[in-house]
C-alpha positions as CSV (number, residue, x, y, z in Angstrom):
1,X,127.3,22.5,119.7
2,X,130.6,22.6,121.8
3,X,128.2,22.0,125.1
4,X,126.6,18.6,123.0
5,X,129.7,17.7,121.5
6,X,131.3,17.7,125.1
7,X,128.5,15.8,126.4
8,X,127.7,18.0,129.1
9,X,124.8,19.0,130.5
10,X,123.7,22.6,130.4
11,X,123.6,22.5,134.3
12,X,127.1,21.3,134.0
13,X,128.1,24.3,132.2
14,X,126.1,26.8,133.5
15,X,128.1,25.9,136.9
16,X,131.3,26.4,135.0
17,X,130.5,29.5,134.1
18,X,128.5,30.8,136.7
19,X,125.7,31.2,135.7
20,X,122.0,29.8,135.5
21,X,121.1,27.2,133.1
22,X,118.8,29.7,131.9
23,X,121.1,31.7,130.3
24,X,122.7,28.9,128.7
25,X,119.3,27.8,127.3
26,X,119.1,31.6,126.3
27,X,122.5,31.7,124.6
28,X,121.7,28.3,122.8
29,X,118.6,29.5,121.1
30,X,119.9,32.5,120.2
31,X,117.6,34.5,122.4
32,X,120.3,36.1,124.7
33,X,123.3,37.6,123.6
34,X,126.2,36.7,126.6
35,X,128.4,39.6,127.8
36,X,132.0,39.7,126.6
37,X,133.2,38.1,130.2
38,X,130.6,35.3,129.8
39,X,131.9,34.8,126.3
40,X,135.4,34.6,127.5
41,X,134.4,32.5,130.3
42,X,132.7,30.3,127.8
43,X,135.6,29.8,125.2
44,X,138.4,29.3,128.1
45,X,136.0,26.7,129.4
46,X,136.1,24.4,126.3
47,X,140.1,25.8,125.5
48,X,139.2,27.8,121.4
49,X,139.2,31.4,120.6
50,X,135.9,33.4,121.4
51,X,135.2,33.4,117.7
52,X,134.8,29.5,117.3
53,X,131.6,29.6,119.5
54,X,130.5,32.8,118.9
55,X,129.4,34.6,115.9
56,X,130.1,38.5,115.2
57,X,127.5,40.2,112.1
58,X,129.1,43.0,110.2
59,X,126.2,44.6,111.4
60,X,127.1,44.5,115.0
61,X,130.2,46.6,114.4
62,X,128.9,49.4,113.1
């Protein structure tokens, strides 16, 4: 959603980041779940908090 509402391309962002436009593909269908670094790299990319792009399940805490 950020990526689209950015208009960038997920080439574009995958450079950003460093990493392949695979993963971003991945991360976008929720098939892939990005390491806290790639999630930090993400969220200082488009300037908001981790926890505006990503979500965190209760589940995934315990």
């Amino acid at each position: 959603v950020f990526r689209a509402k950015a208009n960038l391309t997920q080439e574009h962002l995958a450079n950003a980041v460093g990493v392949y436009r695979q993963t971003i593909i991945a991360i976008e269908k929720s098939k892939y779940v990005p390491s806290l670094t790639l999630a930090f790299k993400i969220a200082r990319y488009f300037n908001v908090n981790v926890e505006e792009i990503f979500e965190c399940e209760e589940t995934d805490l315990k």
